[in-house]
N, C-alpha and C positions, 0 to 999 in steps of 0.2 A: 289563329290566335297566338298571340305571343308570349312565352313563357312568361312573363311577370305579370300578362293580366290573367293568364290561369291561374300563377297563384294569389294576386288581388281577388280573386273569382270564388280561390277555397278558403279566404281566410273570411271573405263575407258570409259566404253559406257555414261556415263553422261558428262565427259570431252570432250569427241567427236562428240557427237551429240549439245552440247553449242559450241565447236567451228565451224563446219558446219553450224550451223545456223548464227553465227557472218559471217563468210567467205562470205557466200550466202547474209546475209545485205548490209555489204560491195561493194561487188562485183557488186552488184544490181544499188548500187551509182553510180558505177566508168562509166565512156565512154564508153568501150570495155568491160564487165564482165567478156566474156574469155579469152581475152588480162591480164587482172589484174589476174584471176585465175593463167596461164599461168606463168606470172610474181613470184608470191608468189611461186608457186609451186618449181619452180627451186630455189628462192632463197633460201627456206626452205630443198631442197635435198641438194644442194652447202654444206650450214649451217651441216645438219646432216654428209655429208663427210668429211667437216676440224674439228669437234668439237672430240679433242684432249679424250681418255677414257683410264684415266691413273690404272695400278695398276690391274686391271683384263684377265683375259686369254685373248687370241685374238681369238676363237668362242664365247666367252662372250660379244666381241664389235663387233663383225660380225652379231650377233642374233639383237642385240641394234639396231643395223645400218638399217639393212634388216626391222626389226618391225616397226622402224620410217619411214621406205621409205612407208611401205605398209601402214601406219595410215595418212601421209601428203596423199599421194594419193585418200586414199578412201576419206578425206575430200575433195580435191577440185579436184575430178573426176567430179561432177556432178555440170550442172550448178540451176537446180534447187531439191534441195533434200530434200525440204516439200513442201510437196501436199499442196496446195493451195484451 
């Protein structure tokens, strides 16, 4: 692996694990946490389906697409995702 895609590598898993932990703050707040989870979740798939990816192949916005589905997912699969 090549140094710049290890650090492309830590700065994804450091983007991801700071928003899991906002998501889970949040959620923590709200009334229903799965309800609110639930809520974000869909509206961030919606969001990744209509957001327009001009000018590149179409497996190039198909990978985009699928990578964002699986990254919003993994963040707010879990309702508690630090150990406490």
């Amino acid at each position: 692996m090549s140094n710049e895609r290890g650090q492309q590598l830590g700065i994804d898993m450091a983007n991801n694990f700071m928003l899991m932990t906002l998501f889970s703050i949040v959620a923590d707040m709200a009334e229903d946490p799965d309800a609110f989870r639930s809520d974000v979740k869909k509206a961030l798939l919606d969001l990744v389906e209509d957001y327009e990816l001009k000018g590149g192949p179409s497996a190039t916005a198909w990978e985009a697409r699928e990578t964002a589905r699986r990254i919003i997912s993994g963040i707010l699969a879990s309702a508690k995702p630090i150990k406490q």
